[in-house]
C-alpha positions as CSV (number, residue, x, y, z in Angstrom):
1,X,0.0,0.0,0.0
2,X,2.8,2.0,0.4
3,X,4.0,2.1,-2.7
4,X,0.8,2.7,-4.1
5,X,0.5,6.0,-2.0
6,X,3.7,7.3,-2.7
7,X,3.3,7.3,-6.5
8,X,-0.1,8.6,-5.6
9,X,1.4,11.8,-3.8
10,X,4.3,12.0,-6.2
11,X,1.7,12.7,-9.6
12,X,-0.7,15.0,-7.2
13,X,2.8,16.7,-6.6
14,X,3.3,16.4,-10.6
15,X,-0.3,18.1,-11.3
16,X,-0.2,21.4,-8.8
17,X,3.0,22.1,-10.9
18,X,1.6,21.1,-14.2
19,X,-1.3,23.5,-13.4
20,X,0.7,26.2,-11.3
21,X,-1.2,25.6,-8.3
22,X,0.0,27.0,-4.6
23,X,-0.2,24.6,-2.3
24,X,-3.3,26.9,-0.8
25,X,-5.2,26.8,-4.0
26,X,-4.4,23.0,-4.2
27,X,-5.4,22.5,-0.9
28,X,-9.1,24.0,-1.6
29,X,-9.2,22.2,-4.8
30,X,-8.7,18.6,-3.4
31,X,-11.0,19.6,-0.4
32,X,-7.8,19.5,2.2
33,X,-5.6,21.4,4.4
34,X,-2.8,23.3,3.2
35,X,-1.0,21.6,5.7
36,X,-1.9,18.5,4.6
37,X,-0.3,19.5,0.8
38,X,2.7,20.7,2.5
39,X,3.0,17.2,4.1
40,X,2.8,15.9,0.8
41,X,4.9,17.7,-0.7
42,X,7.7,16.5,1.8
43,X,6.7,12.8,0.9
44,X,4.8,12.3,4.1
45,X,1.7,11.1,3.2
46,X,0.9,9.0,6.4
47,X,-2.3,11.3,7.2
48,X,-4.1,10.9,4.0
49,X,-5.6,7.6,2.9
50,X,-5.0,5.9,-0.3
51,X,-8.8,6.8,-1.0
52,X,-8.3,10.4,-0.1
53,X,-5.0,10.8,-2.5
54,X,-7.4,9.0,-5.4
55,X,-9.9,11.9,-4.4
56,X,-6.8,14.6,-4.5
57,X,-6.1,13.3,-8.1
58,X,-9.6,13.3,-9.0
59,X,-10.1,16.8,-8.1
60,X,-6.7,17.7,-10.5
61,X,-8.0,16.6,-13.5
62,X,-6.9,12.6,-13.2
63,X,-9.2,9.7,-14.2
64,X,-8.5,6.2,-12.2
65,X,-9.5,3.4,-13.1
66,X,-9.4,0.3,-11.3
67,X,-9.0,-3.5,-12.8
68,X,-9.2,-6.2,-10.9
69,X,-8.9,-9.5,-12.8
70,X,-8.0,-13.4,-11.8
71,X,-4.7,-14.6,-11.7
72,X,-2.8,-17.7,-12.2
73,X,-0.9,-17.8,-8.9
74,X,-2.2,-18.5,-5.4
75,X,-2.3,-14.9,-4.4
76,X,-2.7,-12.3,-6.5
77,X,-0.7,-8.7,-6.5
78,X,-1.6,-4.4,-6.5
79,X,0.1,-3.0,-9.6
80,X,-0.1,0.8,-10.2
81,X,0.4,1.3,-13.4
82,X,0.6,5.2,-14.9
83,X,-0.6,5.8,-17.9
């Protein structure tokens, strides 16, 4: 899950630059604090669920789409895949 919330943070990071956001104006676009963007922005995304960062993207022009599909092993594995 980690992993999966870090490359979360980093393309939130990736679209308040692409669309010259401060972190304020980010923050009331993805309906959190400003602090909480500045936590983000440092890599610590411990306060915000992986739910809430797929809201965050959401809310900065990201679609997500989720597959979920058998597999041929005996436990199956999260892949994040960026498009």
């Amino acid at each position: 899950m980690w992993e999966s919330n870090a490359m979360l943070t980093l393309l939130a990071g990736k679209a308040m630059r692409r669309l010259g956001l401060t972190q304020q104006e980010a923050a009331k676009r993805m309906g959190i604090t400003q602090p909480k963007v500045s936590d983000m922005m440092r890599g610590d995304f411990s306060n915000l669920s992986e739910r809430k960062l797929m809201d965050c993207l959401n809310r900065l022009g990201y679609d997500i789409e989720i597959k979920v599909k058998p597999t041929s092993e005996p436990v199956g594995h999260l892949m994040l895949a960026v498009a």
